[in-house]
C-alpha positions in Angstrom: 0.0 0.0 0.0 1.1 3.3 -0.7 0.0 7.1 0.9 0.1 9.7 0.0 0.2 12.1 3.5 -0.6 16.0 3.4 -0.5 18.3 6.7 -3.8 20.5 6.0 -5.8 22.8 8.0 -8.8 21.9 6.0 -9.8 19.4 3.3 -12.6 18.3 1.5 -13.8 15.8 -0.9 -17.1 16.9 -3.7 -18.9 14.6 -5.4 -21.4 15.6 -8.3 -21.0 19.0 -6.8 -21.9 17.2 -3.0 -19.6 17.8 -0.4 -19.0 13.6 0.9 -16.1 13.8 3.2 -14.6 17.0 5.2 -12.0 17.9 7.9 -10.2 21.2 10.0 -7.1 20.6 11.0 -5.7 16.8 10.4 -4.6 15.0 7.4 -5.9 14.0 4.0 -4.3 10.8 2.8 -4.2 10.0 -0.6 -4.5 5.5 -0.3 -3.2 3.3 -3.4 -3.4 -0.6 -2.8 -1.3 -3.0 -5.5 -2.2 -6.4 -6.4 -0.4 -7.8 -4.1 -1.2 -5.8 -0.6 -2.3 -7.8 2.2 -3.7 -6.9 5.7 -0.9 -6.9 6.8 -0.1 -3.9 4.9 -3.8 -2.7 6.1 -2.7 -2.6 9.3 0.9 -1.5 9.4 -0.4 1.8 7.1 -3.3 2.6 9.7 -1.0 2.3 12.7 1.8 4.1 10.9 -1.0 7.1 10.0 -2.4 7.8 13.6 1.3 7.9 14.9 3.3 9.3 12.8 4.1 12.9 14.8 3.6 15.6 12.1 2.1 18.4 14.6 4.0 21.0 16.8 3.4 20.6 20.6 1.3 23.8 21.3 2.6 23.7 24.9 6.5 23.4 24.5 6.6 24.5 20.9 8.3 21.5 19.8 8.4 20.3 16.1 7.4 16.7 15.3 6.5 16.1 18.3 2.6 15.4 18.3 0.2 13.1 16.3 -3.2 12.9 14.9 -4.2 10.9 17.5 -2.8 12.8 20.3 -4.0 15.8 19.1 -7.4 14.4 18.3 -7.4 16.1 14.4 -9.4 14.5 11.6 -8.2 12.4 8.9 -9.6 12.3 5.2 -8.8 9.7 3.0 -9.4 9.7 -0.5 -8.7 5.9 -2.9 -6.5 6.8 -5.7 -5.1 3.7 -7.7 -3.0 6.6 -10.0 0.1 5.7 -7.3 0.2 2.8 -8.5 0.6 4.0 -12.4 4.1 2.5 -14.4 5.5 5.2 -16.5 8.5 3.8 -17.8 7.4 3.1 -21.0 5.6 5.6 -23.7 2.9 7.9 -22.8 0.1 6.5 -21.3 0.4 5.4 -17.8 0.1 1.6 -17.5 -2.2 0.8 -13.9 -1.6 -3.2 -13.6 0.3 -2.9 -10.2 -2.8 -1.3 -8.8 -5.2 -3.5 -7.3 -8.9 -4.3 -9.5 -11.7 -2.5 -8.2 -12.9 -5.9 -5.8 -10.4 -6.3 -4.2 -9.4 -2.8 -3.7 -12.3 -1.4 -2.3 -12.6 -4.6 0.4 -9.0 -3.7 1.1 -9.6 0.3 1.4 -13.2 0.0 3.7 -10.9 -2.2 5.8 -8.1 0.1 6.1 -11.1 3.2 7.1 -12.4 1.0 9.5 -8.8 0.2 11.1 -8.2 3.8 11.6 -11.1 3.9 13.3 -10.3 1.7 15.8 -6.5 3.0 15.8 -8.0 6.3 16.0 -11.7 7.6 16.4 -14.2 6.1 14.4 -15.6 10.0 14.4 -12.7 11.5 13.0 -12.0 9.5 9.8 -13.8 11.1 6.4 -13.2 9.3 3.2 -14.6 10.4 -0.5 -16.6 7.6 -2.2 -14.6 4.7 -3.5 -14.4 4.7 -7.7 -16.0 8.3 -8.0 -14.7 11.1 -9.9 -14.1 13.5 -6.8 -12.8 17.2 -6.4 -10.5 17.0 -3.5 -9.6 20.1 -1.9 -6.9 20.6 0.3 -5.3 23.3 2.2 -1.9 22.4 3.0 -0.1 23.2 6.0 3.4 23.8 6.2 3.5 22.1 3.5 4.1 18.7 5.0 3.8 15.9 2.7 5.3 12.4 3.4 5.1 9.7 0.8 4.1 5.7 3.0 5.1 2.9 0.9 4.1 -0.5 2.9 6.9 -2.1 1.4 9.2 -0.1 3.1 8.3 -1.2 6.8 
């Protein structure tokens, strides 16, 4: 699994001009899944996510210091099987690393519901799985990490 991490102090996700999925201060997460992910990579992407410390400490002024979890932020997820695109050849970006839509979305509904329960259930937005969406984000900082499960 890859992600796609972004520091914001706001996102949102529209669909057919309907706002689906929103957050203040957090992180949106762009969430590709290949062909051959597993839930094991499910579950080391969630826990990596919700701990990962991105945020200052307001108190000490610290950088790095604090998490999504600690600091009780949102976190929008959006799918996006585009990480998963080859390049190396021609034009056209070739997608048959990325996992088919099956298998995908059972793998991406199970990684929402693990950062749920690695989180708050109340705090995790997503957009909706194989939509064209408009994803807005307001970066902060701007922070962006790159998670690669295959990295771990």
């Amino acid at each position: 699994m890859k992600a796609v991490i972004q520091r914001v102090t706001a996102a949102s996700v529209t669909v057919d001009g309907e706002v689906v999925g929103q957050i203040g201060r957090g992180l949106c997460l762009l969430v590709g899944i290949a062909v051959d992910d597993t839930p094991k990579d499910v579950d080391w992407l969630a826990k990596k996510v919700t701990t990962l410390r991105l945020f200052e400490d307001a108190e000490t002024g610290k950088a790095w210091d604090k998490s999504v979890k600690d600091l009780d932020l949102g976190i929008l997820s959006v799918s996006q099987f585009t990480l998963y695109a080859v390049t190396s050849k021609g034009a056209k970006p070739d997608f048959h690393l990325a996992a088919k839509s099956d298998m995908s979305k059972d793998m991406y509904m199970g990684f929402l519901e693990k950062l749920g329960t690695a989180h708050k259930p109340e705090r995790i937005q997503d957009g909706r799985f194989g939509a064209m969406m408009n994803v807005n984000i307001q970066n902060d900082g701007p922070v962006t990490i790159l998670l690669d499960s295959r990295s771990k």
